[in-house]
C-alpha positions, 0 to 999 in steps of 0.5 A: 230140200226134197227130204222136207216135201218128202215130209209134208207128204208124207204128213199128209197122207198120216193125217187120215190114218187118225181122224185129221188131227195131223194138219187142222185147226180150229177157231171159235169166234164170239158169237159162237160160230165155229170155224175148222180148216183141214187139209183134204186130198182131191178125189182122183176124179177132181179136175183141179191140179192140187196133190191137197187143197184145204176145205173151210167148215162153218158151223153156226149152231145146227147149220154146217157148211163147208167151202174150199179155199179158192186159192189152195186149189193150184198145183202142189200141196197145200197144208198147214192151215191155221186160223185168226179172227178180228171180230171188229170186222167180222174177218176170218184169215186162213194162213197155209203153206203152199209148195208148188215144187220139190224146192220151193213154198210160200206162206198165203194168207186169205181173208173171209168175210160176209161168205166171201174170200178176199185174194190171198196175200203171199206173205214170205215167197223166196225162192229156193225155201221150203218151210213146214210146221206153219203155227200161228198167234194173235195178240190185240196191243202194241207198244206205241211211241208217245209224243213224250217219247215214251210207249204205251200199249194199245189196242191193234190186231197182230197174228204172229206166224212161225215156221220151220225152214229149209234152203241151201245156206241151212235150216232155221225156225222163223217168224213173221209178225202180221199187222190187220188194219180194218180186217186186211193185212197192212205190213209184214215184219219177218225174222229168223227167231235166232236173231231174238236171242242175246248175243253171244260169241260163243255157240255151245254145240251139245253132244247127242246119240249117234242116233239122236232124231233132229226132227224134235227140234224142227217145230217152232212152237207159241206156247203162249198168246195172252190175247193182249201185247206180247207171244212166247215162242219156244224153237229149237236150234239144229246146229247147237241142239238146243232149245230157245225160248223167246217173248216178243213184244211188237213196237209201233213207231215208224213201222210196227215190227219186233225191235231186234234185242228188245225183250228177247231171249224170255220165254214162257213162264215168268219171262225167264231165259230158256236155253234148253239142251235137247234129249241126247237119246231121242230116237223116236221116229216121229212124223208130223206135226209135235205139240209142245206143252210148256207150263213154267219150266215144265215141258212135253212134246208129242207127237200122234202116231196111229194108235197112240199119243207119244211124248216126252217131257222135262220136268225138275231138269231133266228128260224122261223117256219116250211114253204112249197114251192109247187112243181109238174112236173112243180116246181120241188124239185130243183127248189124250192131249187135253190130259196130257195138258192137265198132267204138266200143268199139275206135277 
């Protein structure tokens, strides 16, 4: 497990060499306002214990500001940070990663509101698990039961995690499913994604390159987050070397959670199955976090490096090789990947 903490620093200390697009989110809120959480490393002079910490920038028209999340502070890393909003009680959530230690993290979810941090809430805080390639969703409905026994959606406010993780008994893509009443976390429903699959008593095991890199299957991603009921998730698979795609639609009747079974096993684009054999000569030694771009059952994954955005894409069944976009001051990261977008969803 200390090779995944190995990672995290290592991500971190990638993200300054291209302008912090590694590990920052950014969230527009109705009335304009524009929030972005990015990890920092503290100046060797900092009296706080944190090896990185996430600062909050505000911007509302002219007026910029920046504030840092109280509870990022503490000792470790703490990175990943992704943002949600709930305008009906004007509430920011910030949702990271935090590793103390060599062999442990939790997932910490803390409110804004009103120029104030509510405490964070440990989301998913076992011992022994270290997780990294923190994503986050959000979705406005749920299926609820009726009094006839039927569902119907309606309106609620769900954040929809997913992670990569890492213990003694394996490594696996997981989910958590956040429930937001009148702008706090009111319940928790967490699962390996695997168990969103149909089931099978036969598990394909493909065959890739001696120097085939699993580090492309180790970024769970929501390709797709239509703001009302359901999320599409693509993740990968370590053991079978394979690609899974799923939708998931949250269910309120006794509890509001995933129903194991239900829906599962359609990914994005015309909620078809996707069961997807990973490019058996992928070798490139990618860091940090990698994008997936799904547009029907056309995909790309890239990755950042220092001076270019690397990819690969699947596209009229099959994988093509490694190529590079150039990027500097003038092409930015997010510039390449905004073009890269447009060419996926145009061939």
């Amino acid at each position: 497990m200390k090779r995944l903490l190995l990672a995290v620093a290592l991500a971190i200390a990638s993200t300054a060499a291209f302008g912090q697009v590694a590990d920052r989110d950014v969230l527009v809120t109705p009335n304009g306002t524009v929030f972005t959480v990015e990890t920092v490393t503290p100046s060797t002079a900092s009296p706080m214990d944190a090896m990185s910490t996430l600062v909050l920038t505000i911007q509302d028209g002219t007026n910029v500001s920046h504030v840092s999340v109280p509870e990022s502070t503490s000792a470790g890393f703490h990175f990943s940070g992704a943002l949600a909003y709930d305008p009906d009680s004007s509430t920011l959530f910030v949702l990271w990663l935090h590793s103390p230690n060599a062999e442990s993290s939790e997932l910490l979810l803390a409110p804004y509101r009103d120029g104030k941090w509510q405490p964070a809430v440990s989301v998913d805080s076992q011992g022994y698990r270290l997780r990294n390639n923190l994503r986050l969703g959000i979705t406005r409905h749920i299926s609820q039961i009726q009094p006839d026994g039927s569902y119907a959606d309606v309106p609620a406010l769900l954040l929809h995690a997913v992670w990569w993780e890492e213990s003694g008994l394996g490594e696996q893509a997981r989910y958590a499913l956040l429930a937001i009443n009148k702008g706090a976390l009111s319940s928790i429903d967490t699962h390996a994604l695997g168990e969103f699959l149909p089931a099978t008593d036969n598990i394909t095991y493909n065959a890739v390159d001696p120097t085939f890199n699993k580090e492309i299957l180790r970024h769970p991603a929501i390709v797709s987050s239509p703001m009302q009921s359901t999320v599409d998730v693509i993740f990968g698979d370590t053991v079978s070397n394979a690609f899974h795609g799923v939708s998931l639609h949250p269910t309120a009747d006794t509890r509001i959670h995933i129903p194991v079974g239900v829906g599962s096993g359609n990914g994005a684009g015309g909620g078809r199955p996707l069961n997807l054999v990973a490019p058996a000569s992928f070798s490139a030694d990618w860091t940090g976090p990698i994008t997936i771009i799904q547009r029907g059952d056309r995909l790309a994954f890239a990755n950042v490096g220092a001076n270019s955005l690397n990819y690969i894409t699947y596209t009229s069944g099959a994988w093509t090789g490694v190529k590079s976009i150039a990027i500097d001051s003038r092409f930015p990261a997010e510039a390449a990947l905004a073009a890269l977008d447009k060419m996926v969803s145009t061939q």
